[in-house]
LOVEX-524219 format. One record per residue (C-alpha): residue number from 0; chain; y, z, x; residue in one letter. Coordinates in Angstrom, 1 decimal. Example, Ala and Ser with C-alpha at 12.3 -4.5 7.8 and 13.67 -1.06 7.14 Angstrom:
<pts>
PT    i  ch   north      up    east  aa
PT    0   A    -4.5     7.8    12.3   A
PT    1   A    -1.1     7.1    13.7   S
</pts>
This chain:
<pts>
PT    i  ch   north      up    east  aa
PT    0   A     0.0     0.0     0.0   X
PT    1   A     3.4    -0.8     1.2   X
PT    2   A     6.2     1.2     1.1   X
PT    3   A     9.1     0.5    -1.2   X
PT    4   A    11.8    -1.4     0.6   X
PT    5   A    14.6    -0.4    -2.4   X
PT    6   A    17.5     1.8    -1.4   X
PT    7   A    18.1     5.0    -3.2   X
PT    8   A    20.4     5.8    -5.5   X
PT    9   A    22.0     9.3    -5.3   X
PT   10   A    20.5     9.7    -8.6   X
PT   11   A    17.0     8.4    -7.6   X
PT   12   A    16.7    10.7    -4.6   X
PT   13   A    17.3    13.5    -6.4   X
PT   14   A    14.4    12.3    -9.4   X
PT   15   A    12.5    12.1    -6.3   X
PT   16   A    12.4    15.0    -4.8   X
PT   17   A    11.8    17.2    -8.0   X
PT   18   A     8.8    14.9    -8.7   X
PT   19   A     7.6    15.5    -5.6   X
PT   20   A     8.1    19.6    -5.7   X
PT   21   A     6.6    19.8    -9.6   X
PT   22   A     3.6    17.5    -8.2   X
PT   23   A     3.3    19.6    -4.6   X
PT   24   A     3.3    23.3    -6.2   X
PT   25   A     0.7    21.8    -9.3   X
PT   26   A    -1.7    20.6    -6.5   X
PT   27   A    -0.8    23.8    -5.1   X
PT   28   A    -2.2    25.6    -8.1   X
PT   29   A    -5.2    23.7    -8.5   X
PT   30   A    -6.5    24.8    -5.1   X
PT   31   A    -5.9    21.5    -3.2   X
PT   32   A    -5.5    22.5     0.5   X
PT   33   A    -2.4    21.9     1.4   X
PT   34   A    -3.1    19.5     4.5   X
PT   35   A    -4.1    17.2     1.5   X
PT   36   A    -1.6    18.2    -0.1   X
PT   37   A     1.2    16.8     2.0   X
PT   38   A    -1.1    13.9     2.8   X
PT   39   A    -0.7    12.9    -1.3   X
PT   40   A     3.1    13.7    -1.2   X
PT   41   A     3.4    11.6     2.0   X
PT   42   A     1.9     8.6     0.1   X
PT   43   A     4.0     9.1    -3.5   X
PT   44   A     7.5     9.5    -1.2   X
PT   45   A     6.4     5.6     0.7   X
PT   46   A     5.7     4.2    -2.5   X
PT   47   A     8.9     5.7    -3.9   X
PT   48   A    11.2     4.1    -0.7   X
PT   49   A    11.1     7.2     1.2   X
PT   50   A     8.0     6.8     4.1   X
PT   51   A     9.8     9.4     6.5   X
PT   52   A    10.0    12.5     3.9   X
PT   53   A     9.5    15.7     5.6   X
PT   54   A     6.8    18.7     3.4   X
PT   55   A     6.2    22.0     4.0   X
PT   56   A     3.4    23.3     1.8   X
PT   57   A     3.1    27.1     1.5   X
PT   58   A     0.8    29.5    -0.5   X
PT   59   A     4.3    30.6    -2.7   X
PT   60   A     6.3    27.4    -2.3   X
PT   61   A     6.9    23.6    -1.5   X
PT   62   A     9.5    22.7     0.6   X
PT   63   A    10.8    18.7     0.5   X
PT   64   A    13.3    16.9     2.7   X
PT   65   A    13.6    13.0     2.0   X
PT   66   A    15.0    12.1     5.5   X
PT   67   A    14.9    14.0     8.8   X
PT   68   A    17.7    16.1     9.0   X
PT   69   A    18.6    15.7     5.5   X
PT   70   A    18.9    18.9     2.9   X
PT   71   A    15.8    20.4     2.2   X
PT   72   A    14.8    21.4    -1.4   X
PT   73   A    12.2    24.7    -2.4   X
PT   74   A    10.4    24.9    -5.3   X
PT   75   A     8.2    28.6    -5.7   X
PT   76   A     4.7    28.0    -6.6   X
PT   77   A     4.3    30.6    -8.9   X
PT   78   A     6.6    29.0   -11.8   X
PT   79   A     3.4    26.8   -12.2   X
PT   80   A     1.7    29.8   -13.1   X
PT   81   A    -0.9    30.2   -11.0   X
PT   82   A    -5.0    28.2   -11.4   X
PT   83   A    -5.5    25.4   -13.0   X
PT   84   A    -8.5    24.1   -15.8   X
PT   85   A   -10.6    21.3   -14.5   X
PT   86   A    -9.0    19.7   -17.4   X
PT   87   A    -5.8    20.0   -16.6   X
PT   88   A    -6.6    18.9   -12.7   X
PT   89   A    -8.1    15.7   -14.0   X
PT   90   A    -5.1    14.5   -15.6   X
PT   91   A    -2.8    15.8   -12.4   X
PT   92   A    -4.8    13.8    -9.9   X
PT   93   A    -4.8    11.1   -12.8   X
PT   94   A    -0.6    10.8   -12.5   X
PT   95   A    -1.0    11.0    -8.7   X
PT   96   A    -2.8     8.2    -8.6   X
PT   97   A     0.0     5.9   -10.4   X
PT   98   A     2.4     8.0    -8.5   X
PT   99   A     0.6     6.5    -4.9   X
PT  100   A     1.4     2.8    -6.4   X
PT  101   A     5.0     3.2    -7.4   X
PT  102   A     4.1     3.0   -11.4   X
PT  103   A     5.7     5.8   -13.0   X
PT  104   A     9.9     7.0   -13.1   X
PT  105   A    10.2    10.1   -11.3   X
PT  106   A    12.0    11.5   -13.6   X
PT  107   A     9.2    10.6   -16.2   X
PT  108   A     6.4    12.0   -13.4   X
PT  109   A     8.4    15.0   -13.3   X
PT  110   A     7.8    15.6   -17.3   X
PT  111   A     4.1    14.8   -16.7   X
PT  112   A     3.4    17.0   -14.3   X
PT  113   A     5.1    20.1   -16.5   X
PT  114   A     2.8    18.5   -19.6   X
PT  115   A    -0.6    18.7   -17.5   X
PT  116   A     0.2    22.3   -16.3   X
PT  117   A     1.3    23.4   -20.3   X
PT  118   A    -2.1    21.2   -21.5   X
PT  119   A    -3.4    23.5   -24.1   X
PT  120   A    -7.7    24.8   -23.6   X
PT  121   A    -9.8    21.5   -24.9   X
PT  122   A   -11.6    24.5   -26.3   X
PT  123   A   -11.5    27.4   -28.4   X
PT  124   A   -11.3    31.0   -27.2   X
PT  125   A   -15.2    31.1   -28.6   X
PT  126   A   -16.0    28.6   -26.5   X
PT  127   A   -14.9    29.7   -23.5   X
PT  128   A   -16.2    33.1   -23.7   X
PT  129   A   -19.4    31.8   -24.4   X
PT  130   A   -19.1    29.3   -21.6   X
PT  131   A   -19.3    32.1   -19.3   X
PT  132   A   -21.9    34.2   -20.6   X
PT  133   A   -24.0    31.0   -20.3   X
PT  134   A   -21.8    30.4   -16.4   X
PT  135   A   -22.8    34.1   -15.9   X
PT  136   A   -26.9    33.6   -16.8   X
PT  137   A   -26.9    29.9   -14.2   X
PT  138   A   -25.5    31.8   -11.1   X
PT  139   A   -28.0    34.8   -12.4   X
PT  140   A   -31.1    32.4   -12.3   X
PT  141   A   -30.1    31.1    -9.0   X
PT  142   A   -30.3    34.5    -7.7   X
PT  143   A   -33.8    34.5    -8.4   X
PT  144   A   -33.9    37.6   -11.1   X
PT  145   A   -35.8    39.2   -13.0   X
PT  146   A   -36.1    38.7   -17.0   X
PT  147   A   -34.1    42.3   -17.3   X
PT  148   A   -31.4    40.8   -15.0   X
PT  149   A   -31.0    37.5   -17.0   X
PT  150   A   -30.8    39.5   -20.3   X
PT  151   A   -28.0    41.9   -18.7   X
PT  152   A   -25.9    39.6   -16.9   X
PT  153   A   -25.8    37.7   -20.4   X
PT  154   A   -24.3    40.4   -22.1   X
PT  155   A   -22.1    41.3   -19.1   X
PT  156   A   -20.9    37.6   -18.7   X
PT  157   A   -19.8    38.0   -22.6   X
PT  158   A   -18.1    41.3   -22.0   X
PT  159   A   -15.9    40.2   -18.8   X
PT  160   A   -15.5    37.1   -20.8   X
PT  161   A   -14.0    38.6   -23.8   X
PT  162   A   -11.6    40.9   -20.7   X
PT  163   A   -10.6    37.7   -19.1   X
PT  164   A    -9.3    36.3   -22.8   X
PT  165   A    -7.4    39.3   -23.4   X
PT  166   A    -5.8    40.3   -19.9   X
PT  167   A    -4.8    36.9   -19.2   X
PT  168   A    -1.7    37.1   -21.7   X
PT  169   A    -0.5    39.7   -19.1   X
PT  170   A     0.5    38.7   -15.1   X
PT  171   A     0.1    42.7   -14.5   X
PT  172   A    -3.5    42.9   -16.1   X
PT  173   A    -4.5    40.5   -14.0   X
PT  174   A    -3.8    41.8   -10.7   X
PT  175   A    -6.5    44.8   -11.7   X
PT  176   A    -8.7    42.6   -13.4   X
PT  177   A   -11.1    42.7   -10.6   X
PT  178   A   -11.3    46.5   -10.3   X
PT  179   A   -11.9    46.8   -14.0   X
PT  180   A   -14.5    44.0   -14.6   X
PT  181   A   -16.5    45.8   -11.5   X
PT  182   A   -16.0    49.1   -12.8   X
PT  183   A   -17.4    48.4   -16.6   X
PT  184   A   -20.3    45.9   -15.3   X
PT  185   A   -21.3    48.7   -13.1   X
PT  186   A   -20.9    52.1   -15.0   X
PT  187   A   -22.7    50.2   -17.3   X
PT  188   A   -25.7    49.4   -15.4   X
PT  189   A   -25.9    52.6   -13.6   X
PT  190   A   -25.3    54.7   -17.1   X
PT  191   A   -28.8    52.4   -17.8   X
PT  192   A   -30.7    52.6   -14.5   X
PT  193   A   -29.9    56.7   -15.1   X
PT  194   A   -31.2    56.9   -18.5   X
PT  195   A   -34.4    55.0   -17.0   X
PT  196   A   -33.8    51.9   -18.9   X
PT  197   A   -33.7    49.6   -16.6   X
PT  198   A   -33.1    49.5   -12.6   X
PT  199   A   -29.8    49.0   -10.9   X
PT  200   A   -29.7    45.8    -9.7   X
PT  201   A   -26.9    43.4    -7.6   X
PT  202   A   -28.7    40.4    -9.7   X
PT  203   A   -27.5    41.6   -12.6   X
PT  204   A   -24.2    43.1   -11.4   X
PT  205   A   -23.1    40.9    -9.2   X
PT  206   A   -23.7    37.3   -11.5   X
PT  207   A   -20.8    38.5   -13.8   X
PT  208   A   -18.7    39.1   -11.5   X
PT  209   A   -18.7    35.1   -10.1   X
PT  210   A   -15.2    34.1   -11.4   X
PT  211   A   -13.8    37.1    -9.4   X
PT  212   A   -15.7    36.0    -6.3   X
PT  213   A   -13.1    34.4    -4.6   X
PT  214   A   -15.8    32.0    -2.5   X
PT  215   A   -13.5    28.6    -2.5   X
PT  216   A   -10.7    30.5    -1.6   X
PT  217   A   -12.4    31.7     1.6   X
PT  218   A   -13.9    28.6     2.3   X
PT  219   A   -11.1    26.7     2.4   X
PT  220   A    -8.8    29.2     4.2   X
PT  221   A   -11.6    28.7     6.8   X
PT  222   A   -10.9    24.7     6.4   X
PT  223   A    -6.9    25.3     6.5   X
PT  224   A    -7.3    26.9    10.1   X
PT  225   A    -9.3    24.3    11.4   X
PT  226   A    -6.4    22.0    10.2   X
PT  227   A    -4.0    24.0    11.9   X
PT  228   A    -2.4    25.2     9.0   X
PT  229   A    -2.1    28.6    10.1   X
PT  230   A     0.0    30.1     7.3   X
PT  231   A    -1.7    29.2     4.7   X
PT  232   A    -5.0    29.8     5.8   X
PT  233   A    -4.5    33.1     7.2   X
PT  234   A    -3.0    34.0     3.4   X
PT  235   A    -6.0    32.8     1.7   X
PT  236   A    -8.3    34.7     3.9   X
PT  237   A    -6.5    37.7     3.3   X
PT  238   A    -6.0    37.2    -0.5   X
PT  239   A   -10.0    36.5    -0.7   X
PT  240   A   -10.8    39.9     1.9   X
PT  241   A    -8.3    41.8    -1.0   X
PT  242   A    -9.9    40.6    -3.6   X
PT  243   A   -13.7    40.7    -2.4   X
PT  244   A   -12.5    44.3    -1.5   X
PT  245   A   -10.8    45.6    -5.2   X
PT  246   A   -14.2    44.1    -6.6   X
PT  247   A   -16.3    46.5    -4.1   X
PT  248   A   -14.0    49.3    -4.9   X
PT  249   A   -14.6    48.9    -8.6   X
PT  250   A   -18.6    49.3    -8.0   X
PT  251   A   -18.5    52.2    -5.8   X
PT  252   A   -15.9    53.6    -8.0   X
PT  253   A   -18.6    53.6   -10.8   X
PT  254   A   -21.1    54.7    -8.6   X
PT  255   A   -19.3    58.1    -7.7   X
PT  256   A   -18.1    58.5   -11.2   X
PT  257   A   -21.5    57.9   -13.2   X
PT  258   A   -23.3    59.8   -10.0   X
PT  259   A   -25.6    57.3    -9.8   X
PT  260   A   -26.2    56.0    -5.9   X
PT  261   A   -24.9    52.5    -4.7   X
PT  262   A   -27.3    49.5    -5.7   X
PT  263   A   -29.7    48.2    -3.2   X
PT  264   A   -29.9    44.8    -1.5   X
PT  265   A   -31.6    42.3    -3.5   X
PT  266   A   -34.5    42.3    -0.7   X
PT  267   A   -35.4    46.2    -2.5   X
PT  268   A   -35.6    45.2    -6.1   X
PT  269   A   -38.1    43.5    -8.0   X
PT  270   A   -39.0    39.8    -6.9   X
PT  271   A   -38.5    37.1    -9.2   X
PT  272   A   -40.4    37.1   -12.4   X
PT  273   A   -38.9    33.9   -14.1   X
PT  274   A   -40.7    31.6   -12.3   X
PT  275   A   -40.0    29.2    -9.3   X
PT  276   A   -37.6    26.5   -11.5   X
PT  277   A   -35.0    29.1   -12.0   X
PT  278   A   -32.8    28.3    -9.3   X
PT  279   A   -33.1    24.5   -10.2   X
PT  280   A   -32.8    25.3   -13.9   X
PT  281   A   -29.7    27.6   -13.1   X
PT  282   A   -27.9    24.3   -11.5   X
PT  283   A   -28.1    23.0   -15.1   X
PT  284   A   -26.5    26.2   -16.6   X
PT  285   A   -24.1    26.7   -14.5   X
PT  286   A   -22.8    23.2   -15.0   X
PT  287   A   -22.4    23.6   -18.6   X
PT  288   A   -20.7    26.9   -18.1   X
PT  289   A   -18.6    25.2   -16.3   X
PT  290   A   -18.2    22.5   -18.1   X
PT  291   A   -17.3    25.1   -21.2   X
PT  292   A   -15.5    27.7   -18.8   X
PT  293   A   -12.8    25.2   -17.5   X
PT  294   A   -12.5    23.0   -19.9   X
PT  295   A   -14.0    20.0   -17.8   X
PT  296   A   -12.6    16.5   -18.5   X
PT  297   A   -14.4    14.5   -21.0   X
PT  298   A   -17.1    12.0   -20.1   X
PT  299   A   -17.2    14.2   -16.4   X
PT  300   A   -20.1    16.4   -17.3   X
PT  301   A   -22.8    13.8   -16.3   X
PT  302   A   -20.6    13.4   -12.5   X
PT  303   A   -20.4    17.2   -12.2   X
PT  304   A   -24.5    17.7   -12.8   X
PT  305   A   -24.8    14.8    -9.7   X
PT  306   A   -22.4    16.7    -7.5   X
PT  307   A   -24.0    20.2    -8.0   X
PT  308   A   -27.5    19.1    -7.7   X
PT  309   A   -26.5    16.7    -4.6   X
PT  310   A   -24.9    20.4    -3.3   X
PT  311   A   -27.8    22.5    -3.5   X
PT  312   A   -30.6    20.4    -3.0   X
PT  313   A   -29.3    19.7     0.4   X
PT  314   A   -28.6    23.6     0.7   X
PT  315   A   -32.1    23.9    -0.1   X
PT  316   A   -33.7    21.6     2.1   X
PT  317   A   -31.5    22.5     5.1   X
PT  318   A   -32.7    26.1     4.4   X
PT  319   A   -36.3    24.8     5.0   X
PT  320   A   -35.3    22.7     7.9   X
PT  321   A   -32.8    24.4     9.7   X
PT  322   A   -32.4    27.9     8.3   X
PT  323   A   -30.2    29.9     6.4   X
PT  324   A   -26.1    29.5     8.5   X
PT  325   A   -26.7    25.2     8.8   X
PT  326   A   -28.1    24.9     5.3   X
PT  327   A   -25.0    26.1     4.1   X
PT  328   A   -23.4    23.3     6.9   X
PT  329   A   -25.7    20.8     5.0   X
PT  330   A   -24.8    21.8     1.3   X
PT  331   A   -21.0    21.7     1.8   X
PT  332   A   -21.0    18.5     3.4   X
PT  333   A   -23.4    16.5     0.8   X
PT  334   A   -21.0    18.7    -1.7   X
PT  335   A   -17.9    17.2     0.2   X
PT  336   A   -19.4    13.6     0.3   X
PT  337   A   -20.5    13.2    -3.1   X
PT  338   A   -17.7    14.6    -4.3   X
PT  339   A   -15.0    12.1    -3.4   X
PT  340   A   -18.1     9.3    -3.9   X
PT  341   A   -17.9    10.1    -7.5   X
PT  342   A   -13.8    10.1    -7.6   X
PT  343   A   -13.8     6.7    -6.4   X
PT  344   A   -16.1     5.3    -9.4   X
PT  345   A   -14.0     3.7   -12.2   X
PT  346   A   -15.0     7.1   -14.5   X
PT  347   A   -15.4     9.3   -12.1   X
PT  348   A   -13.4    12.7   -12.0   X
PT  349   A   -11.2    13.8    -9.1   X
PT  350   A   -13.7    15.4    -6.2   X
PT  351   A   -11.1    18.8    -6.7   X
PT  352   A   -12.9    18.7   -10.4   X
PT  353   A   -16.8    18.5    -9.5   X
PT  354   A   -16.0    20.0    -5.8   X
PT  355   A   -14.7    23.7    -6.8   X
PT  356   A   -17.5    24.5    -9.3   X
PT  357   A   -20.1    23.6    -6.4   X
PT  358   A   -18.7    26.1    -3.7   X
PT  359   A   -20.5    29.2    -6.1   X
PT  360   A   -23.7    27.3    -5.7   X
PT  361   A   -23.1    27.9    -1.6   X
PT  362   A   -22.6    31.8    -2.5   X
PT  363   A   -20.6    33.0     0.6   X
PT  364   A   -18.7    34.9    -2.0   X
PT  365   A   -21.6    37.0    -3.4   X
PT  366   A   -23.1    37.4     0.1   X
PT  367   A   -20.3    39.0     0.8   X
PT  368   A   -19.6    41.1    -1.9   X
PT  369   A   -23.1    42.5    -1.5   X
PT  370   A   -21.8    43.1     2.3   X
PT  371   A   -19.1    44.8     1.4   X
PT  372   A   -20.1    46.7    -1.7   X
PT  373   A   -22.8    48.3     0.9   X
PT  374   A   -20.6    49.0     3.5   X
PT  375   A   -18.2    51.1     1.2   X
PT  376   A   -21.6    52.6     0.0   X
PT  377   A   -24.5    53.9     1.6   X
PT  378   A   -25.9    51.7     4.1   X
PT  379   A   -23.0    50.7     6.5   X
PT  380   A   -25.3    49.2     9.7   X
PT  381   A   -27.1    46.4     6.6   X
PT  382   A   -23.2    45.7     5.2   X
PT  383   A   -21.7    44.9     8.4   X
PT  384   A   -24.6    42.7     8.9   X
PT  385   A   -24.0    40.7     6.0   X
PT  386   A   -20.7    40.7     6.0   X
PT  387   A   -20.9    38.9     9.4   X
PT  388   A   -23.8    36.8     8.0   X
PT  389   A   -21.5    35.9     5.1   X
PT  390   A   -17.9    35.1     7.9   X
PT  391   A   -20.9    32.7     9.7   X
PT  392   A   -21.9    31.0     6.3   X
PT  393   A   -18.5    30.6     5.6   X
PT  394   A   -17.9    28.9     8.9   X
PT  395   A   -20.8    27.0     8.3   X
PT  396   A   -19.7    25.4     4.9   X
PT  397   A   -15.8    24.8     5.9   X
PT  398   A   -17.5    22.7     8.9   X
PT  399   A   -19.3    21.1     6.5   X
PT  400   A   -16.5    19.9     4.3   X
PT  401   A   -14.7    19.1     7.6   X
PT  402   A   -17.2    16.7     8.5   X
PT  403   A   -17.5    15.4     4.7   X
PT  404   A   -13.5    13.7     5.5   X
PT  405   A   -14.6    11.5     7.7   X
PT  406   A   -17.6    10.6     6.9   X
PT  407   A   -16.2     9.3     3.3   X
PT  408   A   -13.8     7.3     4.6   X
PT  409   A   -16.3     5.5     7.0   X
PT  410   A   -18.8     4.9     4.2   X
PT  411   A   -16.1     3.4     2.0   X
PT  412   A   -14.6     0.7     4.8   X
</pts>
């Protein structure tokens, strides 16, 4: 694509650079990293007649100058309100693709980027909360549990649900959230393993806790440093170490309060009871959770099962091959490939739509909210072993998606 040879108005420049602020602190929110992100606003300012426009993409806010040395515009983040629906990213990456070619106003983009970001839920508030109690029983099954386990993180996934609904109408709820989702799943369970109903479990505890688990934001923090984009990544990594660490509290918390001892490691509770296809059945669920959850895009749900399968079968068979820190390597890059593979077919969705969902099949989050819930507990020497096992895995799978960049665009020339 050639950049636009047109001179700018006054009046154009400055249609410009909001555009490109709204459409930099949207991708923001939908959890692009921001080395792609700048790449994207690079491209929309060349087709727009500005090829030597200057970004600075933070976790909080964009920063745009159209010309070296010119004025520089900021936009804060946070007036996008924070994560976007898969939904909502689909028609965001759909407008930056007609940005890239120079087909829409800016002044018009500007509008449809605020329209994508105020998109009302495809779905109903029933919906959703039943989208993850079924999200919640997938990333159970792929935990290999026990029929107990499935059965509790059902009801728990319906629970947080039906938390989530209600808190998110307030920014301050939100912030505590994850200490009060731990705290009931938990007092809960170990109010049950006391009366001898049941055993205490991380299967079951730790499943509905997978939207807290902040897996991708880790991840890709890791991916940001290797891209040299020190600020940002080193603010993901702590936001995900805060977060991973309020969810911990909220467990031991419980466990203190109901006097009932920290959970053990799943390698001390029972083996798995459902039978060998529940990990490969829990792919399938935890696709339509998602699909219900987020509010995926229509006609994507077929692309997202591809992607998620693609993800952990290679996670499995680089398990068998190569062992437990490359098989994450291996998922994350046949994630990463796939992914933008499917965005380049004619109905396929944006890779940030199948490629999130996939990074809770690669657990580093749960691994290391098992580390770190053991650590605060009862066995420190096994935590700080998998918490380290979990930094490694983490490692692993931003290599993986590292490696996934290059290899896409040398499969598609």
């Amino acid at each position: 694509m050639a950049a636009s040879t047109m001179p700018l108005t006054p009046a154009d420049e400055q249609d410009l650079q909001q555009f490109l602020l709204f459409l930099g602190s949207a991708l923001t929110a939908a959890g692009e990293a921001v080395n792609q992100i700048e790449e994207h606003l690079s491209r929309v300012a060349a087709a727009y007649g500005a090829p030597h426009a200057r970004f600075s993409v933070l976790p909080t806010y964009v920063v745009v100058s159209l010309e070296p040395g010119r004025p520089a515009t900021l936009e804060p983040t946070r007036q996008l309100r924070g994560g976007l629906r898969l939904d909502q990213t689909a028609a965001l990456f759909d407008l930056l693709r007609v940005a890239q070619r120079g087909e829409v106003p800016p002044a018009t983009g500007s509008r449809q980027v605020l329209a994508a970001v105020d998109m009302p839920p495809r779905f109903g508030p029933v919906t959703r909360v039943t989208g993850h109690a079924v999200l919640i029983v997938g990333i159970c099954l792929i935990l290999a549990p026990t029929w107990g386990d499935v059965a509790l993180a059902g009801l728990f996934g319906v629970l947080i649900g039906v938390l989530r609904l209600v808190g998110g109408r307030w920014a301050s709820v939100q912030m505590i959230m994850p200490v009060i989702a731990a705290f009931a799943v938990s007092a809960i369970t170990f109010v049950l393993a006391g009366g001898g109903w049941l055993e205490a479990d991380l299967r079951a505890m730790v499943a509905p806790l997978v939207t807290f688990l902040p897996g991708a934001m880790l991840t890709m923090g890791v991916v940001e440093l290797s891209a040299y984009e020190m600020i940002t990544g080193s603010s993901r990594l702590v936001a995900g170490a805060l977060q991973l660490m309020l969810l911990a509290f909220g467990i031991i918390g419980a466990a203190h309060v109901t006097g009932v001892p920290a959970p053990a490691a799943p390698s001390d509770v029972a083996p798995n009871t459902v039978g060998w296809w529940a990990p490969w059945a829990g792919v399938l669920i935890v696709g339509i959770g998602n699909y219900l959850l987020h509010a995926g895009p229509p006609r994507s749900f077929g692309w997202l099962l591809l992607v998620l399968y693609s993800g952990y079968l290679a996670q499995y068979l680089g398990n068998l091959l190569l062992g437990g820190y490359l098989s994450g390597f291996v998922g994350a890059l046949a994630l990463t490939v796939v992914a933008y593979l499917v965005e380049r077919r004619p109905s396929g969705p944006p890779a940030l739509v199948s490629f999130l969902p996939g990074f809770w099949l690669l657990v580093p989050g749960a691994l290391t909210l098992i580390g770190v819930t053991e650590y605060l507990g009862q066995d420190t020497v096994r935590g700080v072993q998998d918490v380290i096992g979990s930094i490694g895995t983490m490692v692993a799978i931003a290599l993986g998606v590292l490696c996934g960049h290059p290899l896409v665009r040398a499969m598609t020339r």
